[in-house]
N, C-alpha and C positions, 0 to 999 in steps of 0.2 A: 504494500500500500504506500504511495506516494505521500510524504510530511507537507508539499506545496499545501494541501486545504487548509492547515493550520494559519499561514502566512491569512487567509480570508476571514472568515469565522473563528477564532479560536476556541472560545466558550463552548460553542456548538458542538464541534468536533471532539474537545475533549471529551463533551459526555457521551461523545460517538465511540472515543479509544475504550473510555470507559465501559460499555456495556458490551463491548467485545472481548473485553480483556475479563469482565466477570463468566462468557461464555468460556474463554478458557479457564479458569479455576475452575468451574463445573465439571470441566473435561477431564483435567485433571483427577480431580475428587473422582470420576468415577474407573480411574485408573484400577486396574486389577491387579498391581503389585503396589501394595501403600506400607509408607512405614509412619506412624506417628512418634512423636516426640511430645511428651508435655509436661510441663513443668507448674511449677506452685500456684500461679492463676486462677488453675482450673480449679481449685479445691477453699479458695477465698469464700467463694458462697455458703460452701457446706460448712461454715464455722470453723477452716483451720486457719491459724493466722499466719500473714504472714511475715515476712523475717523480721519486720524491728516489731509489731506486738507480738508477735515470740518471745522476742528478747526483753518485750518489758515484761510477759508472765515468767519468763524464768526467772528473770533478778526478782520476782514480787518471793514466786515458790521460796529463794533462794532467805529473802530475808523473813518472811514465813516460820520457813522450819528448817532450816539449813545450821547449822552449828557456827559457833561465835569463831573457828579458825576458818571455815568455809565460806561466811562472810565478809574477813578479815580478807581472804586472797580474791573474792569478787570483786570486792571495793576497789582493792590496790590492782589488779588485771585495768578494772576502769578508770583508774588515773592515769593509768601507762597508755590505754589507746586512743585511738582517734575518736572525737567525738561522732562521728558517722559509722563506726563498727555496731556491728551483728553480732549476735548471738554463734553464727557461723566464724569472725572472725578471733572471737575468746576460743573456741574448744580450738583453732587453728594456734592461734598464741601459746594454749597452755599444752599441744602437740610440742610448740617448738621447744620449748622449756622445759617441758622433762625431759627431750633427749641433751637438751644442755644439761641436767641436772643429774643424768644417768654418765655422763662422759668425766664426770667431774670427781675429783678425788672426795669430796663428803656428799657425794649426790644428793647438790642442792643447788636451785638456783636461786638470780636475785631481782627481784622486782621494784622499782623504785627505792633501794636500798632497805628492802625487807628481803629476807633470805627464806627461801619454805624451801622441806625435803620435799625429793621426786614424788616418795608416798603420799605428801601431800596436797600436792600436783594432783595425780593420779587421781587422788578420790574427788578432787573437785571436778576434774574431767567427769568422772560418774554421777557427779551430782548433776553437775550441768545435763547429760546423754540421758539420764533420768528421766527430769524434768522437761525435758523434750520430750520425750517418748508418751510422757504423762498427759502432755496438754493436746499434740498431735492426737493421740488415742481416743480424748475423751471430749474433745474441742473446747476450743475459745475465741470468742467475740469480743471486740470493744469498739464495735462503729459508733455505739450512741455508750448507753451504759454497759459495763463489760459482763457477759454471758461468760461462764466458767464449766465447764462439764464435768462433770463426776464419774467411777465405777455405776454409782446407783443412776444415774441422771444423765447420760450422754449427751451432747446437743449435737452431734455430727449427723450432717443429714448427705443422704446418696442419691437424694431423687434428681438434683442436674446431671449427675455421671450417668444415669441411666436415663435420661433423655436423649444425652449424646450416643449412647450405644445404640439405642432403639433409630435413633437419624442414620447413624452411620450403616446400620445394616439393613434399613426401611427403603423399599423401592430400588434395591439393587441386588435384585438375583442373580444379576452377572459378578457381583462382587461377593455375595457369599458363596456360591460355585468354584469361583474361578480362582478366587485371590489369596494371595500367601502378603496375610496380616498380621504385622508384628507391630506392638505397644513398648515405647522406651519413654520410661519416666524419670526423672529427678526428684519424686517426691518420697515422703517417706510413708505414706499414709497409703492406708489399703483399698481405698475406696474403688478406684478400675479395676480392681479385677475380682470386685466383691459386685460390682456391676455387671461385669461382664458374666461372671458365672448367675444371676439373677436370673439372667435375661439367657439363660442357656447355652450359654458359646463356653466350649471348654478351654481351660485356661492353663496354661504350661505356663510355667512361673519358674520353675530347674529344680524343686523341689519333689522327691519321690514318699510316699508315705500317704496319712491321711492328713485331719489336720494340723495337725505335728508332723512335718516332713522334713528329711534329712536332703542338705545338699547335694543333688544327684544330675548335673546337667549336661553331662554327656547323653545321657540316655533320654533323660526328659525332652529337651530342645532337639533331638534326633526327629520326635515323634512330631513336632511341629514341621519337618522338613520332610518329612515321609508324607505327612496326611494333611489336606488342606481342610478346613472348614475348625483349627487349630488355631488360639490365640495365643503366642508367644507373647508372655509382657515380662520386660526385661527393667529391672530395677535399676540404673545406673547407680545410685546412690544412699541404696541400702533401703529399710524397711523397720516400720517400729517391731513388725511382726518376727525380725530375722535376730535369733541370738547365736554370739558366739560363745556356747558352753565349754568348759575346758575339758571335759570328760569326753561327750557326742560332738563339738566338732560343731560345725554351722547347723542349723538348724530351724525350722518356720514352728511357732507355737502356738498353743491358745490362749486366749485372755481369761484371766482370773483365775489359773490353775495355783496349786499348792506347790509345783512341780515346774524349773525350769520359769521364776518366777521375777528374778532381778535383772529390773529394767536398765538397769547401768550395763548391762551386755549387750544391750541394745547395739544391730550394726548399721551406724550411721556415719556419715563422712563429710568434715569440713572443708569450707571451700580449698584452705592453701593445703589441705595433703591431699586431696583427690588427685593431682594428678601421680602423686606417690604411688598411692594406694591400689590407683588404675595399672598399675606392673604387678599387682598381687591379686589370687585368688581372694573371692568369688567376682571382684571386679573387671582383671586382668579377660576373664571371661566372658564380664557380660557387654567390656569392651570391642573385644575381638570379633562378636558377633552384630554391635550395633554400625561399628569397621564393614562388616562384610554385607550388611545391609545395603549399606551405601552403596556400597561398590556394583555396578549392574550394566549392560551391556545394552540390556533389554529396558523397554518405558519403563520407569519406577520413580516414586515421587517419596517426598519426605514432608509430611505437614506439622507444623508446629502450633500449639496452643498454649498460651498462659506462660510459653518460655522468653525469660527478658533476653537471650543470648549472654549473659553473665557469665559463662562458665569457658572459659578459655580455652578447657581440656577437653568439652566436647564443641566448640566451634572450630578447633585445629582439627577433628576428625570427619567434621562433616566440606571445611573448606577441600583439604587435601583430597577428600573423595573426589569432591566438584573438578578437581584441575586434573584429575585423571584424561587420558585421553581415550576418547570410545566411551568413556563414563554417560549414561544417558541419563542419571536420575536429576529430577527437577524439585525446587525448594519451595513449598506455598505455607508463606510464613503468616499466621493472624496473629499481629502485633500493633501495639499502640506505640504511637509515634511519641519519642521523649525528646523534644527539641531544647540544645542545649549549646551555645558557642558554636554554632556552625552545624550541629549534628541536627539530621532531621527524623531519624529514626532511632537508630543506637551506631554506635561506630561499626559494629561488624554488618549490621545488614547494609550500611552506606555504602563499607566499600566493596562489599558484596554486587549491591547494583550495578556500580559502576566498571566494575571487573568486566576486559573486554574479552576475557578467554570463556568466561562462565555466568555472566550479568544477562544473559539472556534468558537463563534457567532458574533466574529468582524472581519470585512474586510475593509480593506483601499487603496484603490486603491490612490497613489501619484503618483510622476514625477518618481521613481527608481524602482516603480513595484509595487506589491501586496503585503499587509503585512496578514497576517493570522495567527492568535494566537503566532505570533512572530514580535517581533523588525526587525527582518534581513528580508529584503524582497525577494519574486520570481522574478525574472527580466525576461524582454521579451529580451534582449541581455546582453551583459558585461559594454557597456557602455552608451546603450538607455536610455535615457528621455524622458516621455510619458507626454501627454498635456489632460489627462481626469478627472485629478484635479479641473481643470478650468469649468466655466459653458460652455464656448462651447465647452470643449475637453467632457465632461461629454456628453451633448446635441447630440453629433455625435455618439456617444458611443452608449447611448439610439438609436438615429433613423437607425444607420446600421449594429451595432455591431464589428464596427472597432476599436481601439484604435490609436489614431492618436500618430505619435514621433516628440519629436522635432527635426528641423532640425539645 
């Protein structure tokens, strides 16, 4: 198609690019080899929070019930960081510190001139992985007044995750026949694939066993590659449900057993060791195969939800896929645009678009339109705001093909 119409009408035509560029993401979407990606977004609605009111329930849990030396090294962790650090970047801080404090002749280190041992270290690591585990599990709100969830009292709700699964597999018989669908998360909460099995789709997770299953993904993730109508969901970043026991080894549990019951074994992983941690089992694994995802000869697409591209260790795996050559898979990213000193989306999808080897195979649908191999986006009017960024603007998207606006 000739750019000359632009030069006449521009308005016009954009919302001309525009409603062509949404027939391809449709096309796309009904691609019969899909990989998703989704990250913390999706699960904002159903009451988990995310990262900094995370971080303000865990310092509340911490000064709650937490013990006077465990508060002592919270406090002082918080003097030492940045005032814009997460909850992600304390358990990454106090990784780095105990192995300074393990290497050190009185294995101890020092924090703003306060010296705690490793074991010290260590158990506030577990307070902290705890108290994640704890609030992820049972959820927590503070949009207006803070909602707290309890063992007795849950507030985690699953009905948006299972809207999306009913969209994603409603009106495409050619995609549950045909398609080899794999789920890779970042989150740590069980909700997709507590969805997915709801709603009937069997669900390989690498886990062999009942509800208590033992790390078993050679054989597991086999059967997703043998048999299609098989939902691979690949945890990148661990799972409140996943312990590592010192006796049995990795393992998936139930909640509220007597048995296999401390949440500080919880396997979860912060931001600065993930990519450490992504060279060791059961990660090194769940890398290798979201690696090989990517990697396709054949149409294959990679959709993202609710993921801000934060994660440097899996935007290096998906970039690298991209500059393969022969590489056919395509990126249809639903992202809100964070404009910020120049940046009009985040830095990785910028330069992403712009990328003249591989900017042809990114789409970003945001709040101001569609961006395709360009920063400036198609807009659907001059001054609409579209809401399929979001998991339920996306979800609607999927199940009718509308693009909802905001009002």
């Amino acid at each position: 198609m000739s750019n000359d119409y632009k030069k006449i009408e521009p308005e016009k035509y954009r919302m001309q690019d525009f409603e062509i560029l949404v027939e391809e993401l449709k096309k796309h979407l009904d691609s019969p080899r899909q990989n998703w990606l989704l990250g913390a977004g999706i699960s904002f609605k159903s009451n988990i929070p995310l990262m900094f009111p995370l971080t303000y329930r865990v310092e509340e849990i911490i000064e709650n019930d937490g013990t006077e030396k465990g508060k002592e090294i919270y406090h002082t962790l918080t003097a030492d960081l940045d005032e814009d650090c997460h909850i992600e970047h304390y358990l990454s801080h106090l990784g780095d510190l105990i192995a300074l404090s393990e290497r050190s002749k009185d294995k101890a280190a020092i924090i703003c001139d306060k010296k705690f041992s490793s074991e010290e270290l260590r158990e506030m690591h577990r307070t902290i992985v705890a108290a994640i585990g704890q609030t992820v599990r049972f959820g927590y709100s503070k949009d207006t007044d803070a909602l707290i969830g309890t063992p007795e009292k849950p507030i985690v709700e699953i009905a948006h995750h299972l809207d999306f699964v009913r969209a994603l597999f409603k009106n495409r018989a050619n995609l549950e026949s045909r398609s080899r669908l794999s789920f890779f998360t970042t989150n740590y909460d069980t909700l997709l694939e507590d969805a997915l099995a709801i709603e009937r789709k069997v669900v390989i997770d690498g886990f062999s066993g009942g509800a208590v299953g033992f790390w078993n993904p050679n054989q597991e993730f086999k059967r997703v590659e043998d048999k299609q109508l098989m939902c691979g969901v690949y945890k990148l970043h661990g799972s409140i449900d996943w312990h590592c026991d010192k006796e049995h080894g990795l393992v998936r549990v139930r909640y509220g057993t007597k048995y296999l019951p401390d949440m500080s074994d919880i396997m979860i992983y912060p931001q600065a060791t993930k990519y450490v941690e992504t060279q060791k089992d059961p990660f090194a694994f769940l890398f290798e195969r979201f690696r090989r995802s990517l990697n396709s000869t054949q149409d294959n697409v990679l959709v993202t939800c609710g993921y801000s591209f934060g994660d440097d260790h899996i935007n290096s795996e998906i970039e690298s896929a991209l500059r393969i050559r022969g590489n056919r898979t395509t990126l249809l990213a639903f992202s809100e645009e964070a404009p910020k000193e120049g940046i009009v989306i985040n830095r990785t999808l910028d330069r992403w678009l712009k990328d003249e080897e591989f900017g042809s195979r990114i789409y970003v649908a945001g709040k101001d339109g569609i961006y395709h191999h360009s920063t400036a986006p198609a807009k659907a009017g001059t001054s609409e705001q579209l809401l399929w960024w979001t998991f339920n603007g996306m979800t609607n998207f999927l199940a009718t093909g509308e693009y909802e606006k905001a009002i």
